[in-house]
C-alpha positions in Angstrom: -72.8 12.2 -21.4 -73.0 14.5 -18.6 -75.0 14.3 -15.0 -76.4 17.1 -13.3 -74.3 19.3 -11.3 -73.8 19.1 -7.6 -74.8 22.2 -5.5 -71.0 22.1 -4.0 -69.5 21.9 -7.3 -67.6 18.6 -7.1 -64.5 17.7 -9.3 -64.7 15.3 -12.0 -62.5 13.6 -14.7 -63.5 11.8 -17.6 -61.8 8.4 -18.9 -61.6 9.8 -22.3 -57.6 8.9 -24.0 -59.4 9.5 -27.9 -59.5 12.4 -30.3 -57.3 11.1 -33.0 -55.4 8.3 -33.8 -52.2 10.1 -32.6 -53.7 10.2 -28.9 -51.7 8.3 -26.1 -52.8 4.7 -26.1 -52.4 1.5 -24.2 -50.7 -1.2 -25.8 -49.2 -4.6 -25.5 -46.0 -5.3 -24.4 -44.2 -8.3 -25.3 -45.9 -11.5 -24.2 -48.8 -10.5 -24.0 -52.0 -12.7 -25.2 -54.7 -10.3 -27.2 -57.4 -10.9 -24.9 -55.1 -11.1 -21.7 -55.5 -14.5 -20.7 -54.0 -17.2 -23.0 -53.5 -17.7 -26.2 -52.6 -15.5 -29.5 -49.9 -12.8 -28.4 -50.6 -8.9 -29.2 -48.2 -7.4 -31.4 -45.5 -5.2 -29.0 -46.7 -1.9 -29.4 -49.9 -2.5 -30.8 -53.4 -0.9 -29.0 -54.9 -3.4 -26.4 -58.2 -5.2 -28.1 -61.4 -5.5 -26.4 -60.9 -7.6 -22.9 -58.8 -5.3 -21.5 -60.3 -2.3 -18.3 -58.6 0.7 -17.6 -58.4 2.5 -14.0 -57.2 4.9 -11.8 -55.1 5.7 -8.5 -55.0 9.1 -8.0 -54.8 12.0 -4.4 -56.7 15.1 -4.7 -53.5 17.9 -4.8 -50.3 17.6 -7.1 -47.9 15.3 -5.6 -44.4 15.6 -6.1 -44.4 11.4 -7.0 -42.2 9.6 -8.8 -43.0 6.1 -10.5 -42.0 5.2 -14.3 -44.8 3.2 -15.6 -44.5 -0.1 -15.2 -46.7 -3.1 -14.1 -46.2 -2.7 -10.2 -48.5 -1.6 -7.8 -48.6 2.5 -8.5 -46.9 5.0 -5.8 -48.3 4.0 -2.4 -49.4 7.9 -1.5 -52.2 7.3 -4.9 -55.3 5.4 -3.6 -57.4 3.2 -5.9 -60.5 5.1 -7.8 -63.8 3.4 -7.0 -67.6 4.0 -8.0 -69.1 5.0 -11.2 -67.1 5.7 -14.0 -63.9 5.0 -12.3 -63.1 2.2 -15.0 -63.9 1.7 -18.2 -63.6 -1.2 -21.3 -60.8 -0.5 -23.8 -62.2 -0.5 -27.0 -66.1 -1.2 -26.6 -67.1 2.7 -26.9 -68.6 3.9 -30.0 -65.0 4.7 -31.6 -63.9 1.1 -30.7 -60.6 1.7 -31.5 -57.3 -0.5 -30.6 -55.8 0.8 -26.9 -58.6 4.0 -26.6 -61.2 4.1 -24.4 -63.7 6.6 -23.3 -66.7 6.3 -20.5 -70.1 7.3 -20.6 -69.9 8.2 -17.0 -67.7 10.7 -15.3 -65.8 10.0 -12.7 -66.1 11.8 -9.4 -62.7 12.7 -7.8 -64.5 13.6 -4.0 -63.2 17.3 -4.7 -64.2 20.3 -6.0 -64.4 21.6 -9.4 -61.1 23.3 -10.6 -58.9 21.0 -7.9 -55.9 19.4 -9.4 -55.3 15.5 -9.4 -52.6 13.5 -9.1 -53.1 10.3 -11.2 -51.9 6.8 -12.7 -54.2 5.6 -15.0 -53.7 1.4 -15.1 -54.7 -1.0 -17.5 -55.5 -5.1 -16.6 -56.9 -7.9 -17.7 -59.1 -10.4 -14.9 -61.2 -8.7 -12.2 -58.4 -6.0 -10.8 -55.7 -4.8 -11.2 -53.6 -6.1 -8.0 -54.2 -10.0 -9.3 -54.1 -9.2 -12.9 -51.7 -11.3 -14.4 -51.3 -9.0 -17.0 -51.1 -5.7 -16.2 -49.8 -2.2 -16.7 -49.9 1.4 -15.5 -48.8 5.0 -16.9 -46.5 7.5 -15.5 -47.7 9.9 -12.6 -49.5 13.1 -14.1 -51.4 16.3 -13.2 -54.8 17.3 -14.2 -57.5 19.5 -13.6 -61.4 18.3 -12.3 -64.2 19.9 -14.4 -67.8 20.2 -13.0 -69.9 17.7 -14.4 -72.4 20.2 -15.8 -69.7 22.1 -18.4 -70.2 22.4 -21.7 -67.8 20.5 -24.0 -67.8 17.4 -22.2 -65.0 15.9 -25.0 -61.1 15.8 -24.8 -58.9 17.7 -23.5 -57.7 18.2 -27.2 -60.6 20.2 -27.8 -59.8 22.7 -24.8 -62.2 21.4 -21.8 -60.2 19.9 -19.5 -61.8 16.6 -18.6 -60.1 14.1 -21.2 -57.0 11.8 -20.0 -54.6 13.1 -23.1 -52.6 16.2 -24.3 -49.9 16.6 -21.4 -51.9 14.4 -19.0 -51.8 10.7 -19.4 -48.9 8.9 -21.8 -49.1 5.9 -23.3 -48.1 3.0 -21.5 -48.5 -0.7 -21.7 -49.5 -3.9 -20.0 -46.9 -6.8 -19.7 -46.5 -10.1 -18.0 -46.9 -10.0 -14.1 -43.9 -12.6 -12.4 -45.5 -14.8 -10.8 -44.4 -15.6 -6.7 -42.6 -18.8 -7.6 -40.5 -16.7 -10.1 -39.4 -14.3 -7.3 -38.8 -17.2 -5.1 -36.6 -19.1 -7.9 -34.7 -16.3 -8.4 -33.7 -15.7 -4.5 -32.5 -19.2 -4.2 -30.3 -19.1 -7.0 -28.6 -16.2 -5.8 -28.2 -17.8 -2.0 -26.6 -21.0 -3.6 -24.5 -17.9 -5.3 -23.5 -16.5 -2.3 -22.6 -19.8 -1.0 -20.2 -21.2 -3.7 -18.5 -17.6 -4.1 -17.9 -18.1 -0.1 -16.3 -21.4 -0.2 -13.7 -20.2 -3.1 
């Protein structure tokens, strides 16, 4: 699982959310089809099934943020994670397990080992998050980047701190995106609102 250590040390992260079965997950909300595109619903609360990637916005630094998970676009001052390792399939690793994941390849933050993160950690169905029409993201945390050459590559359970659980990532889940035409819908009707409460 690991790749040879820079020279300069750089920070890394591991998508890693399993140690037990009382880890934080992703799971479906309600409405939700199992493989997140049509069809059979996921039970509320349930770990996402394979079809499902999880990602990651996240600023070098801890960032005083505030953003309760949700399916929106995460806090504007977190940029999108890009390059290997910075997604991963929900259950497709060797624990294939309902709403865990973990990734073969660490994820290079573009810092230096022992740096803090700030991070959301999103969920999606589709080819990204931003058009996912199912979607989800966790609650802003803090971590700590490891150097890709330690020893203990595992959870953050087991003491290295590398893994996405513990105090670091929460569960969250993925629900319906409103489409435009909802938003639009729903402006009109309160105009015409305005309008009758006006003429009375």
């Amino acid at each position: 699982m690991g790749v040879a250590s820079s020279s300069f040390g750089d920070g890394y992260i591991l998508f890693d959310n399993y140690s037990s079965a009382a880890d934080p997950a992703v799971t479906y909300g309600v409405g939700v089809p199992l493989n997140g595109v049509s069809g059979a619903t996921g039970q509320v609360g349930a770990g996402l099934a394979n079809g499902w990637t999880v990602g990651i916005y996240f600023a070098l630094g801890t960032l005083n943020i505030t953003d309760p998970a949700g399916n929106g676009i995460p806090n504007p001052s977190l940029g999108l994670g890009t390059g290997p390792g910075s997604t991963v399939a929900v259950c497709s690793s060797a624990y294939n397990v309902p709403g865990f994941f973990i990734s073969s390849t660490p994820f290079d933050t573009g810092g230096i080992a022992d740096d803090t993160i700030t991070a959301e950690m999103v969920a999606y169905s589709g080819s990204s998050y931003t058009t996912s029409l199912y979607r989800g993201h966790s609650d802003p945390f803090t971590m700590t980047t490891y150097s890709s050459g330690s020893v203990g590559m595992e959870n953050i359970n087991t003491g290295y701190p590398n893994g996405l659980v513990g105090d670091y990532m929460q569960s969250f889940s993925v629900t319906p995106v409103p489409e435009p035409t909802s938003f639009a819908l729903g402006g009109l009707s309160l105009m015409v609102l305005v309008l009758i409460r006006r003429k009375f």
